[in-house]
C-alpha positions as CSV (number, residue, x, y, z in Angstrom):
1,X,76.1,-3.4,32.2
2,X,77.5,-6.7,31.1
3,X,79.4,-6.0,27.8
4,X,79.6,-9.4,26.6
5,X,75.9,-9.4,26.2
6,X,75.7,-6.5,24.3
7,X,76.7,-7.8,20.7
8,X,73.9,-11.1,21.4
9,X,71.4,-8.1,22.2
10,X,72.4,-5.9,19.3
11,X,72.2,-9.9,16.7
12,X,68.5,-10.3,18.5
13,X,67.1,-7.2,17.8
14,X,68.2,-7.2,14.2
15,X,66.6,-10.1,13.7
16,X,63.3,-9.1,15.0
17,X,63.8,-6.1,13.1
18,X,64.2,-9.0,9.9
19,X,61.2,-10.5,11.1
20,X,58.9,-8.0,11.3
21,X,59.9,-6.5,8.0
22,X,59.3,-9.7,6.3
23,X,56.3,-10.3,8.0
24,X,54.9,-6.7,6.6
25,X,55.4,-8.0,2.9
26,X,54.0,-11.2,3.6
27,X,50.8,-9.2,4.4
28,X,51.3,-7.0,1.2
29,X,48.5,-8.2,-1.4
30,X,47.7,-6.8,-5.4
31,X,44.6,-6.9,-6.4
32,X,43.3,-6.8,-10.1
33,X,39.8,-5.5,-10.8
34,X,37.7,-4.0,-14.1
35,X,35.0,-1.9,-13.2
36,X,32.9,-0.1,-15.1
37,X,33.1,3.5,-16.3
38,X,30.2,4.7,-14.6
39,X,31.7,2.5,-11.2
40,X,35.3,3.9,-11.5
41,X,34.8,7.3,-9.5
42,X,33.9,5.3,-6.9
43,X,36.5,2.7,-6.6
44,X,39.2,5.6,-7.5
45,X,38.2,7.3,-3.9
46,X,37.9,3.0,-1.8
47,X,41.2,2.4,-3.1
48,X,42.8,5.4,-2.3
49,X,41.0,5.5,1.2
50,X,42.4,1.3,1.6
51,X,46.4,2.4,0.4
52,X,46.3,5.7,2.7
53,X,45.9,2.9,5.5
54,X,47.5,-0.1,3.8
55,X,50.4,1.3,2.0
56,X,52.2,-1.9,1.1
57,X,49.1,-3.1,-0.7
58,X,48.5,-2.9,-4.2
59,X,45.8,-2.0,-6.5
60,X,45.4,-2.2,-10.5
61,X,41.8,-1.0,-11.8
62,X,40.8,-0.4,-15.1
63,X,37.6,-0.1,-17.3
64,X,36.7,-2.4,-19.8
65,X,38.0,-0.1,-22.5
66,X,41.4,-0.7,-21.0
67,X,41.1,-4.2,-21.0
68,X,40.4,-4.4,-24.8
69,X,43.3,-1.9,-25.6
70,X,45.7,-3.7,-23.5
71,X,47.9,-6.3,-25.6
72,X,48.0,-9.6,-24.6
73,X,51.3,-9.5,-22.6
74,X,49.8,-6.2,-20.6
75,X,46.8,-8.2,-20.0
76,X,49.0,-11.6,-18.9
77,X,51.0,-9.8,-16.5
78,X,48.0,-8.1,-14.8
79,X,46.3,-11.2,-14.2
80,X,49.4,-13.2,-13.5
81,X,50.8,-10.7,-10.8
82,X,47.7,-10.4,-8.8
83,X,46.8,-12.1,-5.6
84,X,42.9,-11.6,-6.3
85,X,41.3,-10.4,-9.7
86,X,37.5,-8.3,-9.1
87,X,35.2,-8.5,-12.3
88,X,32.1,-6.8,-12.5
89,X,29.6,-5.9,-14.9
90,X,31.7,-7.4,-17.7
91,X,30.0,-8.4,-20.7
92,X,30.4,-9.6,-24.9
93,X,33.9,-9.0,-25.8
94,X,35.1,-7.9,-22.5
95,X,34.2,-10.7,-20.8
96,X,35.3,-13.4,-23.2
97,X,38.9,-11.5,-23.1
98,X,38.5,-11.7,-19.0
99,X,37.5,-15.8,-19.2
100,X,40.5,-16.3,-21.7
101,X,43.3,-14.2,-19.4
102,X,42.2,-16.3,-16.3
103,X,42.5,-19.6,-17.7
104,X,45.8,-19.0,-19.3
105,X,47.4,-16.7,-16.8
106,X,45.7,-17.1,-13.4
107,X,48.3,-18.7,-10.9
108,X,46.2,-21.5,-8.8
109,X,45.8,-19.6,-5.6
110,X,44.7,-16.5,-7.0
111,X,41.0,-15.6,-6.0
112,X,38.3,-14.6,-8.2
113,X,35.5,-12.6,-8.1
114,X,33.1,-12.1,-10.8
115,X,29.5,-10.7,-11.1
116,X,26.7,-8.6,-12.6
117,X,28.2,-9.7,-16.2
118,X,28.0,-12.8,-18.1
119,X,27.2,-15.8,-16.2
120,X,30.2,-18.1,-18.0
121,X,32.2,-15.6,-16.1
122,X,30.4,-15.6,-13.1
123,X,30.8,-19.2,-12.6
124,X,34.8,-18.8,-12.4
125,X,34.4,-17.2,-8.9
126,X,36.4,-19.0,-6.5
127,X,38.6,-18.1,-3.1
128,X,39.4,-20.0,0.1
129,X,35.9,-20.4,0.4
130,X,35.6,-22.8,-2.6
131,X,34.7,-22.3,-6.4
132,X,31.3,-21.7,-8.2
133,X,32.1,-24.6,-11.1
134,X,29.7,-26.6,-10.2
135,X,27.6,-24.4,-9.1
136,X,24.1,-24.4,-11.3
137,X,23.5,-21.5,-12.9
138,X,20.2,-21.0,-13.1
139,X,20.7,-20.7,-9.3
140,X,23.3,-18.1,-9.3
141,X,21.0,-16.5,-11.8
142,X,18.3,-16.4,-8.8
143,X,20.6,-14.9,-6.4
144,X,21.6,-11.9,-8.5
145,X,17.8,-10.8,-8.7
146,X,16.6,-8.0,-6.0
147,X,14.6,-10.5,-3.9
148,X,15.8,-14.1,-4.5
149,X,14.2,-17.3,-4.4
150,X,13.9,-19.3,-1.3
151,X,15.5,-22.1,-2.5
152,X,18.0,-20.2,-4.1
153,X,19.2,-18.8,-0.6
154,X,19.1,-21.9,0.6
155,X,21.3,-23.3,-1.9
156,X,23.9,-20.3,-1.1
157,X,23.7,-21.2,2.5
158,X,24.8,-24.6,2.1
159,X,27.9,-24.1,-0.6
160,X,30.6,-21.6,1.0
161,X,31.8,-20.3,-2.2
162,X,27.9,-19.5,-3.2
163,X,27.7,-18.1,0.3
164,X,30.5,-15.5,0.0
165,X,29.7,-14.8,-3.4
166,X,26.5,-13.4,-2.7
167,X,27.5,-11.8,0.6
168,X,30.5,-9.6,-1.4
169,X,27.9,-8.6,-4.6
170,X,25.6,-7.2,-1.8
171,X,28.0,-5.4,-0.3
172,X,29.6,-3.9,-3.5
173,X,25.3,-3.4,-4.6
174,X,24.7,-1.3,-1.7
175,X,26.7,0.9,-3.4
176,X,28.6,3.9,-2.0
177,X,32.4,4.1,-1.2
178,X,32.0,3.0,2.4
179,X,30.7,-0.3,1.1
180,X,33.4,-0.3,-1.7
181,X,36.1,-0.1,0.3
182,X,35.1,-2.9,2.8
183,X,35.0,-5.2,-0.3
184,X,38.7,-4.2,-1.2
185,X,39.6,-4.4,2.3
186,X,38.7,-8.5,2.7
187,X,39.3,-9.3,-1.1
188,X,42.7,-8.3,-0.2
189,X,43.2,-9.3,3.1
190,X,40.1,-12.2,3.7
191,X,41.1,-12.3,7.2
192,X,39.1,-9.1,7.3
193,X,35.3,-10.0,8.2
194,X,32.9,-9.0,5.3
195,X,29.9,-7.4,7.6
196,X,26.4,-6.4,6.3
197,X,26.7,-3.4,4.2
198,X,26.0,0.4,5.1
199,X,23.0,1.6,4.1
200,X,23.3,4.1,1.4
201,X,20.8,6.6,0.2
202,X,17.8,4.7,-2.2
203,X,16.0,7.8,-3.3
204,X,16.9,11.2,-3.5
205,X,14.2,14.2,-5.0
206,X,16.4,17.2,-6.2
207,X,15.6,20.1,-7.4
208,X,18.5,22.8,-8.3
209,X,21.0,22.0,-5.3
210,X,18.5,21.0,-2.5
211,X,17.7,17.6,-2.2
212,X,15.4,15.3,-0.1
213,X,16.7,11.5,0.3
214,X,14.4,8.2,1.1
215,X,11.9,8.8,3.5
216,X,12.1,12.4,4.0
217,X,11.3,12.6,0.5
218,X,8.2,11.4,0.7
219,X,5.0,14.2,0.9
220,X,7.7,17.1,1.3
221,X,8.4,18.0,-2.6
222,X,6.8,21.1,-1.6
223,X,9.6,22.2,0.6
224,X,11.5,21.6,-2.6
225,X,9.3,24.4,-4.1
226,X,7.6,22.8,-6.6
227,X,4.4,23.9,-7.1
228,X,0.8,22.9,-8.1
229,X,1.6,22.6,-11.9
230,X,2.8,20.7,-14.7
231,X,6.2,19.2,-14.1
232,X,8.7,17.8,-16.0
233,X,10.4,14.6,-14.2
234,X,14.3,13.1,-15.3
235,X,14.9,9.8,-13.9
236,X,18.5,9.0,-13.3
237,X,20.3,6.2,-10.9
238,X,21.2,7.3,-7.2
239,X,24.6,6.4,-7.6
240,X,25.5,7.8,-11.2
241,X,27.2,11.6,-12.1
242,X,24.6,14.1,-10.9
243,X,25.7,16.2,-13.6
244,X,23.6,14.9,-16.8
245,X,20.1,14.9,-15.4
246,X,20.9,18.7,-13.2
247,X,22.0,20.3,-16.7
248,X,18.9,18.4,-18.5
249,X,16.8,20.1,-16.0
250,X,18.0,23.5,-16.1
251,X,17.5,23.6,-19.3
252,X,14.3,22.4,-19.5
253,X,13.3,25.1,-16.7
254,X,15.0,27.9,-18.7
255,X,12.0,27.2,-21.7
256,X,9.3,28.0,-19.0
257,X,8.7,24.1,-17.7
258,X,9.4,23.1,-14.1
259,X,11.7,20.1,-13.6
260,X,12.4,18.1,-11.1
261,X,15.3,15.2,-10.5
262,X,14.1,11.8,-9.5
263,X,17.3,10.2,-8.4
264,X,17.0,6.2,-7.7
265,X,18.8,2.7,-7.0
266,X,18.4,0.2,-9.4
267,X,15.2,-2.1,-9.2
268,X,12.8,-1.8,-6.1
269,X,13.5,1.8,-5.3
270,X,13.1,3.3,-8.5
271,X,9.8,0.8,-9.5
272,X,8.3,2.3,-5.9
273,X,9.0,6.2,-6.6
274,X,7.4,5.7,-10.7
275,X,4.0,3.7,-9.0
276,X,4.1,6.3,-6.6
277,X,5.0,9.4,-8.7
278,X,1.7,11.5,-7.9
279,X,2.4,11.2,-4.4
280,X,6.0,11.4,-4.2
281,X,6.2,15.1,-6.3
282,X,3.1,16.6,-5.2
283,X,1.6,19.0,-5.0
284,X,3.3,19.1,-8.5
285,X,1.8,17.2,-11.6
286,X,3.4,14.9,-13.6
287,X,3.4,16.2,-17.5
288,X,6.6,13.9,-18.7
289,X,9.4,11.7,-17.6
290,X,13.2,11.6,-19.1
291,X,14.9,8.3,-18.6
292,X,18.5,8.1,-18.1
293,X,18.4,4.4,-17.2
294,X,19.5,1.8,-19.5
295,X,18.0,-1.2,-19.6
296,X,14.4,-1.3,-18.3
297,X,13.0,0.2,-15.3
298,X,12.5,-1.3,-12.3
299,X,14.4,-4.1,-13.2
300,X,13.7,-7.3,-14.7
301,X,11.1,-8.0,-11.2
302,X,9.5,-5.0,-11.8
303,X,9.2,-4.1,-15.5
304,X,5.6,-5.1,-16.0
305,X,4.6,-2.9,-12.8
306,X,6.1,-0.2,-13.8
307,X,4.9,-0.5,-17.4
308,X,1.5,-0.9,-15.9
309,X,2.7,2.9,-14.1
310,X,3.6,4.1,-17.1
311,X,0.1,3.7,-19.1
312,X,-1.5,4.9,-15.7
313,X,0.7,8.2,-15.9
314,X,-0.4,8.4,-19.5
315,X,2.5,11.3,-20.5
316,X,5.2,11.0,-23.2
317,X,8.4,9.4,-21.6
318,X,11.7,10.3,-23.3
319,X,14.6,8.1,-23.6
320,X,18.1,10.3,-22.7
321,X,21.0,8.1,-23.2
322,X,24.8,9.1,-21.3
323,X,27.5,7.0,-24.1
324,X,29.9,5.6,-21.6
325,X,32.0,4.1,-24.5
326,X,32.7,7.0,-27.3
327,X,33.3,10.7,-26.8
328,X,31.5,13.0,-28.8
329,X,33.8,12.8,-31.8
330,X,34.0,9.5,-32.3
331,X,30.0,9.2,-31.7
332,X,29.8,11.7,-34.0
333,X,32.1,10.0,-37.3
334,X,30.5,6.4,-36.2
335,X,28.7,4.4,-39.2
336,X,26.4,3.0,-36.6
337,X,25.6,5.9,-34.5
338,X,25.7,3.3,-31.1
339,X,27.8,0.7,-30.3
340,X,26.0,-2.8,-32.0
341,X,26.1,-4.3,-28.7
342,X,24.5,-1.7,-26.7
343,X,21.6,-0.9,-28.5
344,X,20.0,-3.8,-27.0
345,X,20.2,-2.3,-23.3
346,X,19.8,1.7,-24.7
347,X,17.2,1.4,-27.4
348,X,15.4,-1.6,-27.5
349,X,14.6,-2.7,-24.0
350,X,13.5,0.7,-22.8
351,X,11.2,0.9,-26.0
352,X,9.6,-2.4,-25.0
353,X,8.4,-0.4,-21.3
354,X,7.2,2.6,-23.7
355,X,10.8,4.4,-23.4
356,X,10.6,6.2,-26.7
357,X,12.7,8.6,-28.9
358,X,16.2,8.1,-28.1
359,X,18.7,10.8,-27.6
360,X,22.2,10.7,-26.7
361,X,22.9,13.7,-24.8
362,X,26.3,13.1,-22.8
363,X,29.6,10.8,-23.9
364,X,32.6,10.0,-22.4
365,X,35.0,13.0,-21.3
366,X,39.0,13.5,-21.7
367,X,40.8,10.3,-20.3
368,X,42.4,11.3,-17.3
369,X,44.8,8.6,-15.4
370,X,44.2,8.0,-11.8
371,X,48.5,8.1,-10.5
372,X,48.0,5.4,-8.1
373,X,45.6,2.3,-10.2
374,X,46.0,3.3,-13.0
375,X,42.5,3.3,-13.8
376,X,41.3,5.9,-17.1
377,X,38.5,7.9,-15.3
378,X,36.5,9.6,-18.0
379,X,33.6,11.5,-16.4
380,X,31.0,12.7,-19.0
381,X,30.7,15.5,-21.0
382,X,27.0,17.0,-22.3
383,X,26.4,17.7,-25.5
384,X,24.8,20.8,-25.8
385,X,23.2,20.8,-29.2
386,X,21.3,17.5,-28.3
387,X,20.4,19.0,-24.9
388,X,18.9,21.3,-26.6
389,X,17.2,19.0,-28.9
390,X,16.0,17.2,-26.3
391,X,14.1,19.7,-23.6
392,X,12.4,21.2,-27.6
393,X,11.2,18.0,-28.1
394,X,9.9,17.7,-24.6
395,X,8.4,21.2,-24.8
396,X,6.6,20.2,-27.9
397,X,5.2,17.4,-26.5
398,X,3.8,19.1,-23.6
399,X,2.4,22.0,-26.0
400,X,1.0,19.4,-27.6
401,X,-1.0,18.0,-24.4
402,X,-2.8,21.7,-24.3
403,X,-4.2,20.8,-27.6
404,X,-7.6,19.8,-28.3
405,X,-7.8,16.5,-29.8
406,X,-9.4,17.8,-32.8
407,X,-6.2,19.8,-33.2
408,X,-4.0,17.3,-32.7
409,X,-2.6,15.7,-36.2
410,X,0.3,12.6,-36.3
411,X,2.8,12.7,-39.5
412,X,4.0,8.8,-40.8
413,X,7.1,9.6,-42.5
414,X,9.1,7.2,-44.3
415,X,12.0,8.6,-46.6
416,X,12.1,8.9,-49.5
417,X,8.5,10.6,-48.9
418,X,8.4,14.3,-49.4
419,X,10.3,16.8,-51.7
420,X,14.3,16.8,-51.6
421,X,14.7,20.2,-50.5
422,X,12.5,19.3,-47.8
423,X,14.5,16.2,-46.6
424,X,17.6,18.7,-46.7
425,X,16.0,21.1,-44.4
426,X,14.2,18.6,-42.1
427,X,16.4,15.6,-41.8
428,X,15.1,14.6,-38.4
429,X,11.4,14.6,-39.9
430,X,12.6,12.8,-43.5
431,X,15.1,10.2,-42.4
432,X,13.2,8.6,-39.4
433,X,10.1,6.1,-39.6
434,X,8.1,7.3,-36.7
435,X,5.1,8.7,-35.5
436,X,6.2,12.1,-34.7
437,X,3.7,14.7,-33.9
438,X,6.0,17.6,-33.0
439,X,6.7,17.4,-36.8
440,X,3.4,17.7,-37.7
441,X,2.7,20.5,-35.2
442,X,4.3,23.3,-37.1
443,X,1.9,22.8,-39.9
444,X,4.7,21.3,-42.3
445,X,3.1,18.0,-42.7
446,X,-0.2,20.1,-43.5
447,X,1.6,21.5,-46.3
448,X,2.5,18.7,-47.6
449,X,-0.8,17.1,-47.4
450,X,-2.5,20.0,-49.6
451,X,0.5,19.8,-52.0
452,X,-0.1,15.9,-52.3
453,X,3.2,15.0,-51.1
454,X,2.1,13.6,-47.8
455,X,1.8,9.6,-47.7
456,X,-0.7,9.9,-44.4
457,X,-2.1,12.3,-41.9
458,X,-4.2,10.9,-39.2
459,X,-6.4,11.8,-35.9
460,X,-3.5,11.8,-33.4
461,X,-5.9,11.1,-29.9
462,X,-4.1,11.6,-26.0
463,X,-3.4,7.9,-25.8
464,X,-1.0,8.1,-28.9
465,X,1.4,10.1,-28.0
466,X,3.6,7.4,-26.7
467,X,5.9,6.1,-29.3
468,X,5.0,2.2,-29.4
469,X,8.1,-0.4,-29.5
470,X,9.8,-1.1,-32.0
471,X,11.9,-4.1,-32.9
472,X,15.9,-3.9,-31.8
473,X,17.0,-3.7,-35.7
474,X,14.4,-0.8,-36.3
475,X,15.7,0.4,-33.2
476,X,19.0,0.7,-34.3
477,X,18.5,1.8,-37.0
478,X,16.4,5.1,-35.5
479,X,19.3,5.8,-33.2
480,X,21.8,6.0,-36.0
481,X,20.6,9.6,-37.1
482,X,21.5,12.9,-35.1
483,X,17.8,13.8,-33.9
């Protein structure tokens, strides 16, 4: 062996050594994304499935509860040190503090993906691809819905940035943390090919722990065991904590009813399974439906066929709401029962598809810090005194439906109506405005009638029973009390 070579060999390798090392860091990437609570479980298990593999990356998540508690400097740095910021589902405050840290603190080349939230936000997408800026809105609007316009698409196909914009929020809509983690993967690293996203479960029928998922669904409830009689139905997204709608259930099948979970994605899937709902639990018979969706059913494409569903189904339909922005306490010592901003999306759109009598039933959980985003998952917690609340109302209802008509009575209360030691031992009769036959059904509003105390009593017929819509304000205002 030639020993004079031996020290050039040893200088060559250490520079390959150098190389490759700096190499690896020029491949490290950070990534910066707010996601929602309901999102976070989700994007917890993608990213820690994309840093098991890709160690040298790094990722930052947080809700939009973090974002508002952050200070300003927190917030700066996050943005600042980031190689590509995610945004999604961001809305009111938490998008205008989003907008405001990108414009000040955004270096040039950092990419940004925003959608699902406000469409000011939306618009500051932009990558290697290009940017939305000039991008119209009302098209981006388009693109967003289930089955988009024509011309839309053919907008998209022609402008890159519009292109990859719609390609990621399908992939990250598909839902699932397969899907996810492929968005991560080529936000990160965009050499990484975006391809066509998994397919992940649309529909899924459940009852107690066996399920049935999309087609297989379909004319098998029986093997399910439900059975020729009235059933109670709780409608809850696919993709959301199973936990809610299973405990609503139980207890609703521990007064006597039988229950089953309808468990849909967003838009098309769950407007099918309501238009089909007959078919899709029989040989069991629709007698009511609990809604755990915000917003309105079906989506904005299908709301007025699955309103049309609704009065064709002709039971009561409950509105369950899951807080995903105050824990029990806090929900409990608020002045305004709901957040202001959500009551449009909990109370007053679902009232305007029939949704009626709004109960909160489950808030947010004990924080508890994912070690390697940083991200506050808080998984929620039911409240057991509105559960029960809930399933009595729903049992009234249905005892109610045995009634003859000529039985069947409907109590308008407005407070200050009725004695005061009645309003102290019936606050969820005295201090809400609504047509509320379960009142009435004990025979207290009778009472009151003979004693001259009621203001009205009236013929309450099986097309009724449905709470009609109220405005937002009035909405609000219901919500407020503790049912």
């Amino acid at each position: 062996m030639n020993t004079a070579l031996l020290p050039r060999a040893c200088t060559a390798l250490v520079l390959l050594l150098a190389s490759l090392l700096a190499c690896a860091h020029s491949h490290a990437a950070t990534m910066f994304a707010v996601v929602t609570e309901r999102a976070a479980p989700g994007a917890i298990e993608a990213a820690h499935r994309h840093l098991a593999s890709h160690p040298r990356d790094r990722i930052q998540l947080r809700t939009p509860a973090q974002l508002m508690a952050a200070s300003e400097r927190e917030v700066g740095q996050w943005i600042a040190g980031a190689d590509t910021v995610l945004a999604v589902s961001l809305f009111g405050d938490p998008a205008r503090r989003m907008k405001d840290a990108l414009a000040r603190h955004a270096r040039p080349t950092t990419a940004v993906l925003a959608f699902n939230g406000e469409a000011s936000l939306n618009l500051m997408t932009r990558a290697a691809h290009g940017s939305l800026a000039g991008f119209a809105p009302e098209l981006l609007r388009e693109l967003a819905a289930e089955a988009p316009a024509a011309a839309a698409l053919q907008a998209a196909e022609v402008n890159p940035a519009a292109r990859h914009w719609l390609a990621a929020r399908r992939v990250w809509q598909a839902g699932g943390v397969d899907n996810t983690m492929a968005l991560i993967a080529h936000l990160l690293h965009p050499s990484t090919a975006l391809g066509a996203p998994l397919p992940e479960p649309t529909l899924r029928l459940r009852v107690g722990q066996n399920e049935l998922q999309d087609a297989a669904a379909w004319g098998n409830a029986a093997k399910l065991g439900l059975k020729d009689r009235p059933t109670v139905v709780v409608l809850d997204l696919a993709n959301m904590d199973g936990m809610v709608p299973a405990a609503l259930c139980r207890r609703i099948e521990e007064q006597g009813q039988a229950c089953v979970q309808l468990l849909t994605r967003w838009g098309g899937a769950s407007r099918e399974a309501l238009v089909r709902l007959p078919e899709l639990i029989a040989p069991a018979k629709p007698a009511a439906l609990v809604v755990l969706q915000d917003f309105v059913v079906g989506a904005a494409e299908g709301r007025e066929v699955v309103s049309e569903a609704f009065k064709r189904l002709d039971i009561p339909v409950f509105k369950a709401i899951r807080l995903s922005d105050r824990t029990a306490i806090q929900w409990q010592l608020s002045p305004d029962g709901l957040p202001p901003d959500s009551v449009q999306y909990r109370v007053a759109l679902p009232e305007l598809q029939g949704i009626g009598q709004p109960m909160v039933v489950a808030a947010l959980g004990q924080s508890q810090r994912d070690r390697l985003t940083g991200i506050e998952n808080r998984p929620p917690v039911l409240l057991p005194a509105e559960v029960d609340r809930m399933t009595a109302r729903v049992s009234r209802w249905l005892a109610l439906r045995g009634k003859r008509n000529a039985d069947k009575r409907v109590g308008l209360l407005q407070p200050p109506a009725g004695p005061p030691e009645y309003r102290r031992r019936q606050p969820e009769c005295a201090r809400i405005a609504v047509r509320h036959a379960a009142c009435a059904q004990g025979g207290r509003l009778h009472g009151w009638r003979s004693a001259g105390h009621a203001r009205s009593a009236a013929r309450h017929d099986h097309g009724a029973r449905r709470q009609s819509a109220r405005r937002p304000r009035r909405a609000a205002r219901n919500e407020r009390h503790r049912q």
